[in-house]
C-alpha positions as CSV (number, residue, x, y, z in Angstrom):
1,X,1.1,1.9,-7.8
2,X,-2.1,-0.3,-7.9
3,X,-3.6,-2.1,-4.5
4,X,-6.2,-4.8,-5.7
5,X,-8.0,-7.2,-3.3
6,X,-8.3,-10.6,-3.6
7,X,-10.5,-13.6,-2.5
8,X,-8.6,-16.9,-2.0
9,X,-9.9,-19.7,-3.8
10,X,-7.4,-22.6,-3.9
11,X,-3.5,-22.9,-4.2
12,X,-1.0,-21.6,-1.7
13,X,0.6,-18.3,-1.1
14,X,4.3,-18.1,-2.3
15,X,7.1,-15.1,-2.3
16,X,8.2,-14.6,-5.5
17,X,10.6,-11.9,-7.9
18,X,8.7,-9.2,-7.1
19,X,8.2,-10.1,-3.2
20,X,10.4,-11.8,-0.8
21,X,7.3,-13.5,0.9
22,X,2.9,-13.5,0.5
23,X,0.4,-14.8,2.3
24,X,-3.6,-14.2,3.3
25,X,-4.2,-12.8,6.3
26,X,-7.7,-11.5,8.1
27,X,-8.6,-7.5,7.5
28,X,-7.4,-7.3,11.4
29,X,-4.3,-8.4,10.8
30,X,-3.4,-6.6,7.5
31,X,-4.2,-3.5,9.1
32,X,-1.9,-4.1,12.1
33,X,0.8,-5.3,9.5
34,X,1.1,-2.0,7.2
35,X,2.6,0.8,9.0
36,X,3.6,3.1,6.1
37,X,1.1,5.9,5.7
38,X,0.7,5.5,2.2
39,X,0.4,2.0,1.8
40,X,-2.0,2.2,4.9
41,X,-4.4,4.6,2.7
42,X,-4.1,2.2,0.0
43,X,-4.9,-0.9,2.4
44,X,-7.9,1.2,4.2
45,X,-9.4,2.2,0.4
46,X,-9.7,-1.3,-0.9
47,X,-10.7,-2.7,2.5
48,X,-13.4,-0.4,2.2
49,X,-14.9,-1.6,-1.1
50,X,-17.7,-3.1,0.1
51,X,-19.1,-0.1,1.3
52,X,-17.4,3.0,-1.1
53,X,-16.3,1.3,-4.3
54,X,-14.7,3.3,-7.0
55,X,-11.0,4.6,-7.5
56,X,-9.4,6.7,-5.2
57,X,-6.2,8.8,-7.4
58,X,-3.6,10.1,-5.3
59,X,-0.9,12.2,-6.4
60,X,2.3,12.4,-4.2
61,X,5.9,13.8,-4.5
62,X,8.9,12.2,-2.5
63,X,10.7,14.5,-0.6
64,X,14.8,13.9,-0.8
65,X,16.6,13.3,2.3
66,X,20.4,12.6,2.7
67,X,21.3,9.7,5.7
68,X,23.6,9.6,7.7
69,X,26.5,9.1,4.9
70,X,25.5,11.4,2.6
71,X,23.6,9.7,0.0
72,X,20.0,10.7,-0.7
73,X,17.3,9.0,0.0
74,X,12.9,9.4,-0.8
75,X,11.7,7.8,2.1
76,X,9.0,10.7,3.0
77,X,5.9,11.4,0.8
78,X,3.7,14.7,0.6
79,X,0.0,13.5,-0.8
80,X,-0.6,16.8,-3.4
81,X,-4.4,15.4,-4.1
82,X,-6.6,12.9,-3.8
83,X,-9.7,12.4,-6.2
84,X,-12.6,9.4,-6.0
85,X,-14.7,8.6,-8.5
């Protein structure tokens, strides 16, 4: 998975095939809007580009997990590493 961050310039913000809806929004409010850990990382890195650019590698495994009716599921991640360079 790849984050990159963007600066609007003109045009307006649509959903599309790979997204049911987009939009800009302020640092502030990105960071209240993303609550999964993983994507939050990813959110905090390229926030934080101003001040530590580079790319930050993570390596994670899903962990399996059957709900309620028996089918699995790899909703939980375990980060195994992270490198910045």
């Amino acid at each position: 998975m790849f984050t990159f961050r963007c600066t609007h310039v003109t045009g307006e913000t649509r959903g599309r095939d790979e997204c049911d809806a987009a939009g800009w929004f302020t640092r502030e409010e990105a960071l209240a809007m993303v609550t999964h850990p993983v994507q939050a990382a990813k959110l905090r890195d390229a926030l934080a580009a101003d001040t530590r650019p580079g790319v930050v590698y993570r390596a994670y495994r899903t962990i399996p997990e059957r709900d309620a009716a028996g089918i699995l599921r790899y909703t939980q991640y375990e980060m195994l590493g992270e490198h910045r360079c």
